[in-house]
N, C-alpha and C positions, 0 to 999 in steps of 0.2 A: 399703371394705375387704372383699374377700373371706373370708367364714366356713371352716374347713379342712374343713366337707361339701365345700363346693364344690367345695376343691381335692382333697378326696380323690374324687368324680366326676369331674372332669377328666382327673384323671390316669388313674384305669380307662378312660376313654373314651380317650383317647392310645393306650393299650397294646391295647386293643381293634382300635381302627384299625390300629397297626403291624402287627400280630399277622394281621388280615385282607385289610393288602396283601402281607403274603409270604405267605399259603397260595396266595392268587391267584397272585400270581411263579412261584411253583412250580409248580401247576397250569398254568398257561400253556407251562411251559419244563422241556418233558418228558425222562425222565432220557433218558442215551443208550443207542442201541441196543447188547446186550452181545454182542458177537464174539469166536468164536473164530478163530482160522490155523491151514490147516491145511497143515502144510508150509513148509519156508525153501530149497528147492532151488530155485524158480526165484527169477531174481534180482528181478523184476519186485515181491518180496517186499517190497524195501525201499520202496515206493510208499506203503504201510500204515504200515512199523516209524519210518519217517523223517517221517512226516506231521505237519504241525504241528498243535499243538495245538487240536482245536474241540469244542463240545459235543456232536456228531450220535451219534458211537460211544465206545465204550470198550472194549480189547482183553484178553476177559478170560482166554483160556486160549490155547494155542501147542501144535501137535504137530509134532512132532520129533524122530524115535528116535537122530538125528546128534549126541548131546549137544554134539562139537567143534565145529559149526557154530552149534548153536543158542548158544552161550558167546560164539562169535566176533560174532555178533549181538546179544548182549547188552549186549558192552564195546560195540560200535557205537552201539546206540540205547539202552540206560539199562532196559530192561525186566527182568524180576526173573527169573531163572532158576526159581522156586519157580509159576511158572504155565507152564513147559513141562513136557510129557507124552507119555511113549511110543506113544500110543495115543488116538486119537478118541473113543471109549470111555470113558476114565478122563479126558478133558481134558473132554465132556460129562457126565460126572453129578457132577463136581466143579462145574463151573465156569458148568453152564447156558445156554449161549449161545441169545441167538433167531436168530441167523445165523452161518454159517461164509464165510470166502475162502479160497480153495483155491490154494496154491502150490508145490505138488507137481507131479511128473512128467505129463503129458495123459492119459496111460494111467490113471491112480489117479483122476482127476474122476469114474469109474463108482463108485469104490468109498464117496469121500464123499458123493455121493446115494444112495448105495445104506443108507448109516447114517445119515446127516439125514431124508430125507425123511420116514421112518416115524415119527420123532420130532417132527415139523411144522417143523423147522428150514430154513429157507433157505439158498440154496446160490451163491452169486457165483464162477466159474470164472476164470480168467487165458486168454486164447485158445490155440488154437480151444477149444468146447466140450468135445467129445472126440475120442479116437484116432482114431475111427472110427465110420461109419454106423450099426452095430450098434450098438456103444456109445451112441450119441449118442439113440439109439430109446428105448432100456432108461433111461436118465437122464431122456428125456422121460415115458416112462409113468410114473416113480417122481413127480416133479415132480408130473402132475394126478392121478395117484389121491391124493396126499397134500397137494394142495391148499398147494404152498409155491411159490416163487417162483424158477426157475433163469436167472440172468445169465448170460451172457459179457461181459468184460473188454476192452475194447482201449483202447491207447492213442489211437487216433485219434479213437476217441469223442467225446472233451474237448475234440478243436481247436475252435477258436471260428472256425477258416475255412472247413471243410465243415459246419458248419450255416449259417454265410452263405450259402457255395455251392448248398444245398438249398432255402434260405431265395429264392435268385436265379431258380433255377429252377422250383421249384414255385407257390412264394407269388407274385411277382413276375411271373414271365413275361417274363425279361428275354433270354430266350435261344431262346424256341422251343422246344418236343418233343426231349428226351434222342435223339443219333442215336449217339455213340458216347462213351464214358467208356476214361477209362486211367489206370489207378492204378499207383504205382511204391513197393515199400517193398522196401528192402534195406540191406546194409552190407557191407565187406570178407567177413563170416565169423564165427562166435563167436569159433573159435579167436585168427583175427585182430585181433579189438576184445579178448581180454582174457578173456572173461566165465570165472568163476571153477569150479572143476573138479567140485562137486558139479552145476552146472548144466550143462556141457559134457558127464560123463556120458550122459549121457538125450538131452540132444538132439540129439545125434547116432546115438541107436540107433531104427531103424523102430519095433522095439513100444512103445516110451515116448515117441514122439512122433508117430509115426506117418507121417513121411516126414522130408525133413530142408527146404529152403527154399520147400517146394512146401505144406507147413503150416505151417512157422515165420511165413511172411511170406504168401502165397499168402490168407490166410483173410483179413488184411486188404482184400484187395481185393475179395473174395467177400462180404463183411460190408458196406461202401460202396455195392456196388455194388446190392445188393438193397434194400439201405435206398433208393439212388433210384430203384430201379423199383419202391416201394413195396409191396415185399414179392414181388413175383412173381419166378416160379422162371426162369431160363432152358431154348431149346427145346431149347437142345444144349451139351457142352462140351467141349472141342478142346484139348489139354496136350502140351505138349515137355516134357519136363526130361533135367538133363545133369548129370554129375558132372566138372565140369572139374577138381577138385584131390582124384584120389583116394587120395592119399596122407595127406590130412589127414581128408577124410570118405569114406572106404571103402563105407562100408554106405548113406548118403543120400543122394540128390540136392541141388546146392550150385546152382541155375541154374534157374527154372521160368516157364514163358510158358505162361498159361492165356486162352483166348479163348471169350468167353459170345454166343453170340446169341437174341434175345427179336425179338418180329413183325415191329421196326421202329426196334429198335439194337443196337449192338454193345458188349462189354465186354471189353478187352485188360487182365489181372492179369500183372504184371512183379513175379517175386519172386528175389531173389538173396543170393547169400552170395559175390558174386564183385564188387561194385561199387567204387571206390575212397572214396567216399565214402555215408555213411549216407543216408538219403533217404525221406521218406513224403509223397509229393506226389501230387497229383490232377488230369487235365483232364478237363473234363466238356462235349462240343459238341453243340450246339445245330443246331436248324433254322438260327437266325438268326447265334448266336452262341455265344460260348467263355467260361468261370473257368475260371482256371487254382488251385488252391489251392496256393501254395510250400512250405509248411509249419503249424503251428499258428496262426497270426497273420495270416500277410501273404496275401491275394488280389489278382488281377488277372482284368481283367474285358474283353469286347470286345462290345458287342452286335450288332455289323453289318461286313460288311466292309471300310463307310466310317468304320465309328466311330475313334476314338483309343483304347486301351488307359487304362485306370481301373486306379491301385492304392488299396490301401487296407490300411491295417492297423487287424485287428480288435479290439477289446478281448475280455478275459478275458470268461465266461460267469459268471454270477452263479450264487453257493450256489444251491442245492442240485446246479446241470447242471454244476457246475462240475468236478467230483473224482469216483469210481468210489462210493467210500465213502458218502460225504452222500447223492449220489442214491441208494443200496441204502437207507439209514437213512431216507431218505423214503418211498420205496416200502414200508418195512415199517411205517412211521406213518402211512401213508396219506397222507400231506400232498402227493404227487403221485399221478395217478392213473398205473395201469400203462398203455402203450403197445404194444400187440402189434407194432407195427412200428416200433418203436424201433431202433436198432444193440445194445443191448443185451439185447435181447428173444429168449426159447426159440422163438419163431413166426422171427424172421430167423434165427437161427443155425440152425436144421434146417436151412433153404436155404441156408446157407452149407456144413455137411456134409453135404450132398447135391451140391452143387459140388464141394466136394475129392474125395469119395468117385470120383464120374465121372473127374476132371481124375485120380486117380491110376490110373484103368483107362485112361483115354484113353493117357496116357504109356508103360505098360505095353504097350498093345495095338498103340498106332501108329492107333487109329480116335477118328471121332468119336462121343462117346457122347449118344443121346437119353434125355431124363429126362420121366418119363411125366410 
């Protein structure tokens, strides 16, 4: 029979232990990175407010001087109206964030690096980077003098079929030396699909977006494309745009064919707001051979011109490469290392705004432009 010392040591030794396997828990499963939003005008918004639930982030302040809009998003996703704020300003010294995402107008991404970065605050944009060249410099200086971390956004990012396709070509070598790439992203039109009037606002006006399909969609391909010529800039860039429906988009271009060339490939950007159906698809050809990327999932593959055509559909990308979100939240916990030639990375997307910049002088001028 045990003496009640014993059991009164036992039991401290129990609670000892319990007690030293959750500080470890804890310790292990670090809290989540705390964000702010800034802005609910682009729609791309709901990517964040709709996300399901995971440990990586926690959304803690919202600006939004649109009170009706930010209301209307609230009844939507369940968030507390008592953490939106008129002002970046008063949304940061309330509410502390160590990263902000930015879903405002393109034109306003200078204005939120321009109050994060001095504050050491990171900065995740929605694409392009910014309006413009200028812009896009001045965001970058603010970024390394202030030593924070500025993304771009896109949705293509995520597909788990061009990292395949990258994964074919590069790793692999399944295709031979990149000879020419063509990327396709477009849809009917905003007007046309729908999208809601605070975001139709802006993105149809040159200075708050800074052209109208020729940066809506255009940067996707400029973004792709530089990622697979790993990181190099193109020697030239060559742009049409055309305003087929100037009755609905007046002031921007609804139509734009951008063509990049590099030593020894070519790069055709297909951006529209006139297509009948939606589309972000990718071919990528080869010395040898062809991927076709269809969309997020499915690839088709050729490697010769005797070969048979290979599909395949790819699974989902595992946490953390999986979502826009989780990978920021690892990037600021260090648990990935940064990438300078990532699709998400301040080193590609300069070369993606240095592509638009050209591609919208090219269209302008009628010439082809060389990029030092």
């Amino acid at each position: 029979m045990k003496s009640p010392l014993f059991k009164s040591y036992f039991l401290v030794l129990i609670i000892l232990m319990s007690f030293s396997s959750s500080l470890a828990l804890a310790q292990s499963s670090p809290k989540p990175v705390r964000i702010g939003v800034v802005g609910l005008t682009h729609t791309h918004v709901h990517w964040i407010l709709g996300r399901e639930k995971r440990p990586d982030i926690e959304i803690v302040g919202i600006v939004e001087p649109n009170r009706d809009l930010a209301q209307r998003y609230s009844d939507q996703h369940g968030y507390s109206m008592d953490i939106v704020f008129d002002t970046m300003e008063e949304m940061i010294a309330q509410t502390k964030p160590e990263a902000v995402t930015a879903f405002g107008t393109i034109y306003e991404h200078l204005e939120v690096v321009q109050t994060c970065a001095p504050k050491g605050i990171h900065v995740m944009v929605e694409k392009p980077l910014a309006v413009s060249l200028k812009h896009a410099r001045q965001m970058a200086a603010l970024a390394r003098k202030h030593d924070i971390m500025l993304l771009t956004n896109y949705e293509t990012t995520w597909y788990a079929s061009n990292h395949e396709a990258y994964k074919i070509v590069h790793k692999e070598e399944k295709i031979g030396h990149i000879r020419k790439v063509v990327v396709h992203d477009g849809h009917p039109g905003p007007k046309e699909i729908g999208v809601n009037q605070e975001f139709l606002d802006w993105l149809i006006d040159p200075v708050q977006n800074g052209g109208g399909a020729i940066t809506d969609f255009g940067c996707y391909g400029a973004n792709l494309m530089t990622w697979l010529m790993k990181g190099e800039a193109p020697l030239t860039v060559t742009a049409v745009t055309q305003t087929i429906k100037p009755d609905i988009y007046p002031e921007v271009d609804d139509e734009a064919t951008i063509i990049l060339t590099y030593p020894k490939a070519q790069g055709i950007i297909q951006a529209s707001w006139n297509w009948p159906i939606n589309r972000k698809d990718m071919e990528v050809y080869g010395k040898t051979g062809v991927v076709y990327t269809d969309n997020g999932s499915d690839l088709r593959l050729r490697t010769s011109e005797d070969s048979p055509e290979q599909k395949f559909s790819i699974p989902g990308r595992a946490t953390p490469v999986d979502d826009p979100f989780a990978y920021f939240a690892a990037l600021i916990r260090k648990d990935l290392d940064y990438d300078t030639k990532s699709l998400s990375s301040l080193e590609n997307n300069m070369v993606v705004m240095r592509i638009l910049d050209a591609a919208i002088k090219s269209a302008r001028s009628g010439k082809t432009q060389k990029l030092k």
